[in-house]
C-alpha positions as CSV (number, residue, x, y, z in Angstrom):
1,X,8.1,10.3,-13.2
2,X,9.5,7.8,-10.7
3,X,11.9,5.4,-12.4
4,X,12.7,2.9,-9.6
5,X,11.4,-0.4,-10.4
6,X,8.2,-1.8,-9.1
7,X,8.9,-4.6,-6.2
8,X,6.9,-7.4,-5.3
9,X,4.7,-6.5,-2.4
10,X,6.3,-9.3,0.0
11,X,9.2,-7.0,0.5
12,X,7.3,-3.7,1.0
13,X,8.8,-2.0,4.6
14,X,6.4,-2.7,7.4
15,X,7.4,0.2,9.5
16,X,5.1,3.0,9.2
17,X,7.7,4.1,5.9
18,X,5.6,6.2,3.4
19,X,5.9,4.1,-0.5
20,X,3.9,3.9,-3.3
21,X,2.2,0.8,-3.8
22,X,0.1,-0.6,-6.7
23,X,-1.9,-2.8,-8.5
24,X,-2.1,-3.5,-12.6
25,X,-5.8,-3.1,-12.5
26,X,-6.2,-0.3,-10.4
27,X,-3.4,2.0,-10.4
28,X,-0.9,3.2,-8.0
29,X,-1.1,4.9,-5.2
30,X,1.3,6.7,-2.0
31,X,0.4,4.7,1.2
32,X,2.1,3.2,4.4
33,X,1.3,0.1,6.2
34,X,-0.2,-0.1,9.8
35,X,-0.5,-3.5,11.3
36,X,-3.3,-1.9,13.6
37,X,-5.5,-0.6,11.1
38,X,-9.1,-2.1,10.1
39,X,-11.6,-1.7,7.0
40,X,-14.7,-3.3,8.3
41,X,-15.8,-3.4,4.5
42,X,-13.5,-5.6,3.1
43,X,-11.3,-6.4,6.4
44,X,-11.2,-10.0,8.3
45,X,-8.1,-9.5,10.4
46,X,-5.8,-5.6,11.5
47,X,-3.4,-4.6,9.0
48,X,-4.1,-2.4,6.3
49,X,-2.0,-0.1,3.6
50,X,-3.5,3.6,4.1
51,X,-3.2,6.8,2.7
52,X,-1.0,9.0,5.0
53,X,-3.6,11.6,4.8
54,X,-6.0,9.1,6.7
55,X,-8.0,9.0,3.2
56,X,-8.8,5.3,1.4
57,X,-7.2,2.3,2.7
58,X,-6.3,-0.8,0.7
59,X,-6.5,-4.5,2.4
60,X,-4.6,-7.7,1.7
61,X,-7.6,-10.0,2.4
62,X,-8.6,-12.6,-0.4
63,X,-5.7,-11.2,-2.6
64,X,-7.4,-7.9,-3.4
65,X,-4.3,-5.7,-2.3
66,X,-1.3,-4.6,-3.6
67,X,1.0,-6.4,-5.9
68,X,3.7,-4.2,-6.2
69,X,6.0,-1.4,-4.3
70,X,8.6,1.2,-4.8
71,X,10.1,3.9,-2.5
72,X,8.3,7.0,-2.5
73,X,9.9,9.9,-4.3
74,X,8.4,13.2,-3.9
75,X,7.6,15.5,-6.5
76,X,8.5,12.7,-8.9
């Protein structure tokens, strides 16, 4: 279990950096940011938090995207 505190989203790294990222309703999940990325589905602009196994992605549009980050830990 990972006991580092959720942060708010706002301060997530930007950089490619591997976290875990998550939203009340939904759940959490391990993802990474990349400002080049596009989901054509729910997408009006680049930038999207993805999976680093190039599974789901998970957009900020129209406030449907994460709320919430901490590092990620690992086998945690």
């Amino acid at each position: 279990m990972n006991d580092i505190p959720w942060e708010d989203i706002s301060t997530a790294p930007r950089d490619g950096t591997i976290i875990e990222v998550m939203e009340p309703d939904t759940g959490a999940f391990v993802m990474r940011w990349n400002p080049d990325g596009f989901n054509m589905l729910t997408s009006k602009r680049p930038g999207v938090w993805e999976s680093p196994s190039d599974g789901p992605t998970w957009t900020e549009d129209n406030g449907l995207g994460p709320t919430n980050w901490r590092p990620y830990r690992p086998g945690r």
